[in-house]
C-alpha positions as CSV (number, residue, x, y, z in Angstrom):
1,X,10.8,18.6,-8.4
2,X,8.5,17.8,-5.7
3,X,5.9,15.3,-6.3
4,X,3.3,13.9,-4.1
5,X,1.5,10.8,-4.7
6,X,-2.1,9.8,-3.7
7,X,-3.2,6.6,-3.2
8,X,-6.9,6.2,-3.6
9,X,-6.9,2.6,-3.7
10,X,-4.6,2.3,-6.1
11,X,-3.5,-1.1,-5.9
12,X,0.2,-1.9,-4.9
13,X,1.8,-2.7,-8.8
14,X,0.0,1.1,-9.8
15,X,1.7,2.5,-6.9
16,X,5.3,1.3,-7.1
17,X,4.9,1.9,-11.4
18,X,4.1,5.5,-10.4
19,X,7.0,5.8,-8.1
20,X,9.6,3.9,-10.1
21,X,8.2,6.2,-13.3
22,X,8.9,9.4,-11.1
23,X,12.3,8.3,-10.1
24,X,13.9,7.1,-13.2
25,X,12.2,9.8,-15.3
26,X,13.1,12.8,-13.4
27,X,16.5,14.2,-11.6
28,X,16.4,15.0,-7.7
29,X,12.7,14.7,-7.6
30,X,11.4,14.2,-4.1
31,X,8.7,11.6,-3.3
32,X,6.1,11.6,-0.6
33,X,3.7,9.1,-0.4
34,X,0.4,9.4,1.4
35,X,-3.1,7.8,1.4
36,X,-5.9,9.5,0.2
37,X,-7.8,8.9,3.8
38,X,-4.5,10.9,5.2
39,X,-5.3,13.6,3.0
40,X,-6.2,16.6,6.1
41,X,-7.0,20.5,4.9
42,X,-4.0,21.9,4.9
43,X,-1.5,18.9,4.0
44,X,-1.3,19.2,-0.1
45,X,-0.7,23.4,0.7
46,X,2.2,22.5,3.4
47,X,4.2,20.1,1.2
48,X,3.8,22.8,-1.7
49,X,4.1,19.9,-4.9
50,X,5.2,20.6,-8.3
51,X,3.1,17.7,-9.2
52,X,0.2,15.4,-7.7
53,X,-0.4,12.4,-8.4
54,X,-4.1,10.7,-7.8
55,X,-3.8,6.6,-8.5
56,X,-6.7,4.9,-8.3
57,X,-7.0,1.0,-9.1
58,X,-11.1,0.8,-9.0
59,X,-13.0,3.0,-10.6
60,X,-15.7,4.8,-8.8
61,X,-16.5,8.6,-7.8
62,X,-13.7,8.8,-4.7
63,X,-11.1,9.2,-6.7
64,X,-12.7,11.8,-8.4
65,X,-14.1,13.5,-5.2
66,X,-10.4,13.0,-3.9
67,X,-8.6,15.6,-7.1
68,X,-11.7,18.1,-6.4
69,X,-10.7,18.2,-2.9
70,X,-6.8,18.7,-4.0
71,X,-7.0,21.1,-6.2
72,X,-8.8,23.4,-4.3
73,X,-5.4,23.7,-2.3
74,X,-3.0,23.7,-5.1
75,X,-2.2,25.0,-8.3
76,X,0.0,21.9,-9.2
77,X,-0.4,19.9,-11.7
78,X,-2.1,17.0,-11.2
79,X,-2.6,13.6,-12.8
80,X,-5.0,11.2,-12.5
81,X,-3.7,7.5,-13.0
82,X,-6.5,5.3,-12.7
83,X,-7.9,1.6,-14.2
84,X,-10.9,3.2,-15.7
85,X,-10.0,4.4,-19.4
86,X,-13.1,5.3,-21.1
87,X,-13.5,8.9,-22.5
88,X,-16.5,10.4,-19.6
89,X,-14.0,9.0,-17.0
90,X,-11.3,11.4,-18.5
91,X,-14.0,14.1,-19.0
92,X,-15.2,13.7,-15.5
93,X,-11.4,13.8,-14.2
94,X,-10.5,16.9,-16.1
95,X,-13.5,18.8,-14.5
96,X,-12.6,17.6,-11.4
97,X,-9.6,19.5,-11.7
98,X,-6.8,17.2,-13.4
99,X,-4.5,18.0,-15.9
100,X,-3.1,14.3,-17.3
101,X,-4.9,11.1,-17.3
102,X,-3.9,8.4,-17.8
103,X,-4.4,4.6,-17.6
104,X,-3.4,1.4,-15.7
105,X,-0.9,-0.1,-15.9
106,X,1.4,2.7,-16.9
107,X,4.2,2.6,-19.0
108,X,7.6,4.3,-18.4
109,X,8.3,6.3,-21.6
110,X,4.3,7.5,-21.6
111,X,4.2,8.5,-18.1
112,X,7.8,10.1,-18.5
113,X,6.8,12.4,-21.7
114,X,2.9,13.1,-21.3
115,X,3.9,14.7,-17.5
116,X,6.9,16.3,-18.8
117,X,5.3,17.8,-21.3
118,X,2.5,18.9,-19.1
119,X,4.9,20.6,-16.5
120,X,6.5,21.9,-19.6
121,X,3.1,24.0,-20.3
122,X,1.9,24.9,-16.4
123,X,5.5,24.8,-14.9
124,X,8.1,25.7,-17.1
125,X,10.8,26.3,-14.6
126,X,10.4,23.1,-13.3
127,X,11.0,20.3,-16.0
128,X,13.8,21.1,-17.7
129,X,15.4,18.0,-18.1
130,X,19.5,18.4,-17.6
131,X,22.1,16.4,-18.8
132,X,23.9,14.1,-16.4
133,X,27.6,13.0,-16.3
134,X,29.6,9.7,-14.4
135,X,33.6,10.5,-15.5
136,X,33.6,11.3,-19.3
137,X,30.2,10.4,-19.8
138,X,27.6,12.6,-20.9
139,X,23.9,11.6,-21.2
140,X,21.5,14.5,-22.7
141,X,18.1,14.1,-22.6
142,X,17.3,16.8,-24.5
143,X,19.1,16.1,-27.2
144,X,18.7,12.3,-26.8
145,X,22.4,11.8,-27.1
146,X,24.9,10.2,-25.3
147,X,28.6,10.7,-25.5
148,X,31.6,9.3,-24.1
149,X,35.0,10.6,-23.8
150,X,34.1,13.3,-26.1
151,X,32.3,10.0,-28.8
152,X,28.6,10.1,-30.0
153,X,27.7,6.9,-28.8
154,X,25.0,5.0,-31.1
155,X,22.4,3.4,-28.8
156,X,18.9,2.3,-28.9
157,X,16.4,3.9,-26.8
158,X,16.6,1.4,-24.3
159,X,19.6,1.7,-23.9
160,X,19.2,5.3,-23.8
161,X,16.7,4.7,-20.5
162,X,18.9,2.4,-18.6
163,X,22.0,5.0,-18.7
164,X,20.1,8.0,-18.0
165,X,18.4,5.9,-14.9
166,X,21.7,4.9,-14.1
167,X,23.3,7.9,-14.6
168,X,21.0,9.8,-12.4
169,X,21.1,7.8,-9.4
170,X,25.6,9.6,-9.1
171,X,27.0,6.3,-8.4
172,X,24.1,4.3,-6.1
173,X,23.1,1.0,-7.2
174,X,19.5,1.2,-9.4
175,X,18.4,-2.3,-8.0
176,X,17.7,-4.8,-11.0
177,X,13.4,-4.9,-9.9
178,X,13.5,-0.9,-10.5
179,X,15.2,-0.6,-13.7
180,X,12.9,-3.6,-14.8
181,X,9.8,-2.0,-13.9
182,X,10.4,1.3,-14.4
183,X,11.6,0.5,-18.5
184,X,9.2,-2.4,-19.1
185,X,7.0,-1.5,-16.5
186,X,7.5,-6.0,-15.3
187,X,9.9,-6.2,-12.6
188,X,11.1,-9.8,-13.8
189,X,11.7,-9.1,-17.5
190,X,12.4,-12.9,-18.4
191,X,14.2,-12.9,-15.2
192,X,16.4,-9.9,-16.2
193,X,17.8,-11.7,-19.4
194,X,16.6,-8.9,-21.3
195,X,18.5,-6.4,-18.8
196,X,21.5,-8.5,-18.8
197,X,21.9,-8.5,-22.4
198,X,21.2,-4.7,-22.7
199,X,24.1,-4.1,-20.5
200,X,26.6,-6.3,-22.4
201,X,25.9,-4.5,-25.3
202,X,26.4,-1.3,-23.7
203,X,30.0,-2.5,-22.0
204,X,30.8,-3.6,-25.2
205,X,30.2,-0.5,-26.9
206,X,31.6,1.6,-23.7
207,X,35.1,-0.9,-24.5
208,X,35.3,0.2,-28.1
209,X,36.1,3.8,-27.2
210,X,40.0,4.1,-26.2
211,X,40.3,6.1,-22.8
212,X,36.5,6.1,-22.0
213,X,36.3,7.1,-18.3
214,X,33.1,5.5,-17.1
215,X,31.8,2.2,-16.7
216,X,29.0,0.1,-15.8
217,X,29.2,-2.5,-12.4
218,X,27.1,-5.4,-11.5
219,X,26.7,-5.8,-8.2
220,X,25.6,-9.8,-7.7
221,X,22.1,-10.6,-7.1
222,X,21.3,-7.0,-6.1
223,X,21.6,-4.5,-9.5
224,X,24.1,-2.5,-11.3
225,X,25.9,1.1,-11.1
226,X,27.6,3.8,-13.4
227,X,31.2,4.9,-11.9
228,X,34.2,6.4,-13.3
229,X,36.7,3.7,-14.2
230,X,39.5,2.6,-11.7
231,X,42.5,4.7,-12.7
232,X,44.5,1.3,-13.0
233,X,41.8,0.2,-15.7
234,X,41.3,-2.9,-14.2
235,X,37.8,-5.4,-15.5
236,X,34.6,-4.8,-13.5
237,X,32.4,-7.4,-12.2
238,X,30.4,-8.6,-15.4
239,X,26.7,-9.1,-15.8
């Protein structure tokens, strides 16, 4: 999925939740990043988006005057993300041309599912959420499950979120301030205790299925990754 984001404005903690929603919530999606002052005739239509996103901190008429402007180039869907959440703002936005709003700050599993569902309607070729795999592991969105070595694995929907993320990203480090504010939409999360005892639980539970092929690696003061495990079965670094 392509998706560009617009900033009118909109204020540097809206910006990186939008971005950090977009790449933990979808697969392969590709980010570009311009300023609504950048925005020249011609540049929404070359970059061809499946999505649009217009994120605006202070409410005001730019932002509107800024999705008028896009959609006159696109058929993409396009979401306004904005501070302002009373109904004639989301009136005003929809006849401006949007398809989602929504309000700041944003939350992860809102953003995720209100978009997705949206594409879902305009764009149907272009959500489909697919299941991703690290060795023997198998996390399905669709069906919300998660298996390992061939095991249903019981988890809670957090947990759920911090596999798929992790998952997704085929073996790069997901950085501990991404997976923070992308599920809790708060980069320090009690400074990652909350994280840290997530992915005990989910070592724990990835230990008490014999021959699992997949496991979960801290890398010290930077974040974490999903891998196959070593052939030799040898202990990964802990949280």
């Amino acid at each position: 999925m392509r998706a560009l984001v617009v900033d009118a404005d909109g204020g540097r903690e809206g910006l990186s939740g939008v971005v950090s929603a977009l790449h933990l919530g979808w697969t392969d999606v590709h980010v570009h990043q311009v300023h609504a002052r950048e925005l020249r005739p011609g540049v929404v239509e070359a970059l061809a988006p499946d999505l649009v996103v217009v994120c605006a901190a202070e409410p005001g008429l730019t932002w509107l005057e800024h999705i008028r402007a896009i959609r006159q180039g696109t058929s993409a869907v396009i979401a306004a993300v904005v501070s302002d959440s009373n109904e004639s703002s989301l009136i005003e936005a929809v006849d401006a041309g949007a398809d989602l709003f929504l309000s700041l700050p944003i939350s992860l599993p809102a953003f995720v599912a209100r978009t997705r569902a949206t594409l879902r309607r305009a764009r149907p070729s272009v959500d489909t959420p697919s299941a991703v795999t690290c060795g023997d592991l198998v996390v399905d969105p669709e069906s919300y499950e998660v298996r390992l070595h061939g095991q249903l694995l019981q988890v809670t929907p957090t947990e759920f979120q911090i596999l798929y993320c992790l998952a997704k990203r085929g073996g790069r480090v997901s950085p501990k301030a991404l997976l923070c504010s992308g599920i809790w939409n708060d980069e320090r999360v009690l400074d990652d205790t909350t994280l840290r005892k997530h992915i005990q639980q989910l070592r724990r539970k990835f230990a008490a299925v014999p021959h699992a092929n997949a496991s979960i690696v801290t890398i010290p003061s930077v974040g974490h990754k999903l891998v196959p495990k070593p052939a030799d079965g040898s202990a990964l670094m802990a949280v």
